[in-house]
Legacy VTK file of the C-alpha trace (Angstrom):
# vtk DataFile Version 3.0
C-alpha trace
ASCII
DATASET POLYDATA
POINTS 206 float
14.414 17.301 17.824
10.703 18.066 19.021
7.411 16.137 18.420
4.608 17.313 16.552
0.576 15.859 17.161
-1.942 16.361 15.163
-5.501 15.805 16.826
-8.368 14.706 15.170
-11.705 13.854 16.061
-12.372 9.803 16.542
-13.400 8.434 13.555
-15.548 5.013 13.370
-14.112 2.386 11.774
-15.199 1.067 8.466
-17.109 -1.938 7.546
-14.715 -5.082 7.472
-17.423 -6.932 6.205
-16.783 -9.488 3.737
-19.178 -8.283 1.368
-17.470 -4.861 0.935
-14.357 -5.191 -1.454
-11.561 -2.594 -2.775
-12.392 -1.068 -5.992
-9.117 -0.508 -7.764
-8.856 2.099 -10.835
-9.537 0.831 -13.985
-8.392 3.801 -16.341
-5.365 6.234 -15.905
-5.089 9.177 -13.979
-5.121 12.491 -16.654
-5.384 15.307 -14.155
-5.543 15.462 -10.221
-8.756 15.885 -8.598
-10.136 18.791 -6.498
-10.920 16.152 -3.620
-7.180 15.074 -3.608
-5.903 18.612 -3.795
-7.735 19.434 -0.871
-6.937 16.833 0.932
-3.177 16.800 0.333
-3.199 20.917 0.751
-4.642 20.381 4.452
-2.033 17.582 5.269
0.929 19.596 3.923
-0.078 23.012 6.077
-0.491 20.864 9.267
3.433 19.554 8.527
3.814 23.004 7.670
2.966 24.462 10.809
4.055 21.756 12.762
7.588 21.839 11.444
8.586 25.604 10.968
10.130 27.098 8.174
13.607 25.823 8.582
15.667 22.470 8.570
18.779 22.012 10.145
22.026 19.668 9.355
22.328 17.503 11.580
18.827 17.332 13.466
15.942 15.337 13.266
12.422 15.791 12.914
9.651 13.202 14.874
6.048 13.293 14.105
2.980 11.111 15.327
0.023 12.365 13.420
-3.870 10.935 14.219
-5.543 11.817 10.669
-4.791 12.279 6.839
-1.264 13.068 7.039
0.090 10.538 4.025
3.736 9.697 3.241
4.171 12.330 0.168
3.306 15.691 2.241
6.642 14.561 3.995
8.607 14.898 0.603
6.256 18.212 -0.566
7.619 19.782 2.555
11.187 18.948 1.562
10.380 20.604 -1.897
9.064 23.818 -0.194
12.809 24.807 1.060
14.863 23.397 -2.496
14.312 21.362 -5.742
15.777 18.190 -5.645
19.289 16.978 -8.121
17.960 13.445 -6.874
15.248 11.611 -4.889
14.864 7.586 -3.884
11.290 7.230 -3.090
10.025 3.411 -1.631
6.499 2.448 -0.752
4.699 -0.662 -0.728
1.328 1.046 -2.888
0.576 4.297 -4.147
-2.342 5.459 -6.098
-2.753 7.037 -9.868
-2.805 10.908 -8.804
0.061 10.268 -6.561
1.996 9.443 -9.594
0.547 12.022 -11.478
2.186 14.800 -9.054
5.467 13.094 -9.386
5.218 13.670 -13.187
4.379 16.881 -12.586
7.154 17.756 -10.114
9.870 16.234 -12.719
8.752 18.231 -15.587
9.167 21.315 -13.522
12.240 20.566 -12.674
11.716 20.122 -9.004
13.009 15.968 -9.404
15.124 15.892 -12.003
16.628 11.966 -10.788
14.164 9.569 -9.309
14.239 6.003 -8.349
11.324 4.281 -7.220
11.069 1.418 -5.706
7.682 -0.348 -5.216
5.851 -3.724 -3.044
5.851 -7.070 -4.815
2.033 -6.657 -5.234
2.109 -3.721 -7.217
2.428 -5.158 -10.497
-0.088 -7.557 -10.449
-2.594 -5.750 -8.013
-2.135 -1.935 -9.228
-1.536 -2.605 -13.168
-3.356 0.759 -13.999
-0.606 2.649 -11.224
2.096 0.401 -12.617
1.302 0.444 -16.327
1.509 4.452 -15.262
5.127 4.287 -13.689
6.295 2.258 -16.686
4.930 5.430 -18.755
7.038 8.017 -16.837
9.979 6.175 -17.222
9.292 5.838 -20.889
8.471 10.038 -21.304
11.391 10.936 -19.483
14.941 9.134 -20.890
17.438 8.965 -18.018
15.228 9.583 -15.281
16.408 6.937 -13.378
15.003 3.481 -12.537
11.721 1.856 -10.678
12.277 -1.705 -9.233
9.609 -4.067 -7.415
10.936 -6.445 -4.829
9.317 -7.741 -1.663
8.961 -4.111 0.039
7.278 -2.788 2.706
9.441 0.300 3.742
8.525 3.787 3.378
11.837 5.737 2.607
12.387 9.095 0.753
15.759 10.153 0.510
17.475 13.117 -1.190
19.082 15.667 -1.818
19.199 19.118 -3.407
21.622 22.441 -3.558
20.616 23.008 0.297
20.975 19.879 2.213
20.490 15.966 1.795
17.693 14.256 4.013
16.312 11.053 4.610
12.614 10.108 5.668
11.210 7.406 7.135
6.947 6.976 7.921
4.610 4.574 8.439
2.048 5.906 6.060
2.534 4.627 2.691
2.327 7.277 -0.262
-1.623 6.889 -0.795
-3.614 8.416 2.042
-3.683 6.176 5.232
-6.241 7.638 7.687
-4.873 6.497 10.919
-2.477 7.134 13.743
1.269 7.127 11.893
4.755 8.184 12.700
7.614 10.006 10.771
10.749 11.536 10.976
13.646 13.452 9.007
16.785 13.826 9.480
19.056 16.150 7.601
22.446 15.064 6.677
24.451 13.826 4.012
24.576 10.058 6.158
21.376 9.376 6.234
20.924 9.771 2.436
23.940 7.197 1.581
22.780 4.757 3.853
19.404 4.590 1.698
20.507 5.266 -0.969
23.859 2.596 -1.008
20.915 0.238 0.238
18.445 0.688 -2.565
21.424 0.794 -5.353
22.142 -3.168 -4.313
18.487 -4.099 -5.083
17.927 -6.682 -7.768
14.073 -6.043 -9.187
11.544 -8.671 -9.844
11.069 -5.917 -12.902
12.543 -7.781 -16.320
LINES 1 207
206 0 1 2 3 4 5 6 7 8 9 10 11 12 13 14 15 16 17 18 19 20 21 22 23 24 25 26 27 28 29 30 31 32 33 34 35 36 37 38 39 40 41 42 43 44 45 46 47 48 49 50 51 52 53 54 55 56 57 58 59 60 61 62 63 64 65 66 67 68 69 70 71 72 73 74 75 76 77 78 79 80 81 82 83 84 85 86 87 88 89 90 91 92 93 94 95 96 97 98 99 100 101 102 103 104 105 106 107 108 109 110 111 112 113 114 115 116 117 118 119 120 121 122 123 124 125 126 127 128 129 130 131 132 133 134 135 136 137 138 139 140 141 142 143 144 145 146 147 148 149 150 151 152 153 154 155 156 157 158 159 160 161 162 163 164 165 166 167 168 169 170 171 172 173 174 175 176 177 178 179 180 181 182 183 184 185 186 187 188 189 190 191 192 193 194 195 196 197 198 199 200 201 202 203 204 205
């Protein structure tokens, strides 16, 4: 087990004024953008570094992180040592080019089962990100399934022909600039306890 901390210079807040509102994305994501690329590329090489080039059964790996170190660099890493025969992903939000990469990861084989499980907001206040989950379910027959429920856990657990692993963060899926924590443990326990967990949910999804 070790710790890893990312520095980063101290950022000002931003505005919390009332006038200032989140602009959500009104039309589907088609390809991912060089700003995201960049961004996730940086936060995957500081996990990268951080963690080594080697997991173990039976350890487990803590990390506090201070910038833009999001919850999916945590399962890219994963995919760096093995592709994945299944993966439970939960998150309360995630954006349109985070989905986008998960397409792209199951049609080259890296996911070939995926469940997804979402916030009870995300319907109703991410219907471009939703009607785009709804899609990839429709593309790819016997993927697996997507359920919304009142969530706010940040879980990816797995398995592949290497090892099984579970993940837990702070940081939901979508970039979260701020001070978070995560950690993953390999072995086959972890992944059943999620996973038996997630199986028993009943979705708000008709």
């Amino acid at each position: 087990m070790f710790k890893c901390n990312f520095d980063e210079k101290e950022k000002k807040p931003k505005s919390t004024s009332k006038n200032v509102g989140t602009k959500r994305r009104t039309t589907e994501c088609l390809e991912l953008s060089l700003k995201y690329e960049y961004r996730r590329a940086f936060s995957e090489v500081n996990l990268i570094n951080s963690a080594g080039l080697e997991f173990k059964e039976n350890h487990s790996y803590n990390f506090l992180t201070a910038g833009d170190v999001d919850g999916l660099s945590y399962l890219k890493l994963i995919l760096n040592h093995q592709n994945l025969e299944y993966c439970l992903i939960s998150t309360w939000v995630m954006n349109a080019e985070d989905i986008l990469q998960m397409e792209r990861w199951v049609e080259e084989g890296k996911i070939k089962k995926l469940d997804i499980y979402l916030g009870e907001i995300f319907p109703n206040s991410y219907k471009v990100e939703y009607s785009m989950i709804r899609k990839l379910y429709d593309k790819f027959e016997g993927l697996g399934r997507f359920a919304n429920f009142k969530n706010h856990s940040k879980i990816f657990a797995g398995y592949g022909d290497k090892f099984h692993f579970g993940i837990q963060t702070s940081a939901n899926i979508n970039t979260n600039p701020r001070t978070e924590n995560g950690c993953i443990t390999v072995n086959k326990e972890i992944f059943q306890f999620y996973k038996d967990y997630f199986d028993g949910i009943k979705s708000f999804e008709k």
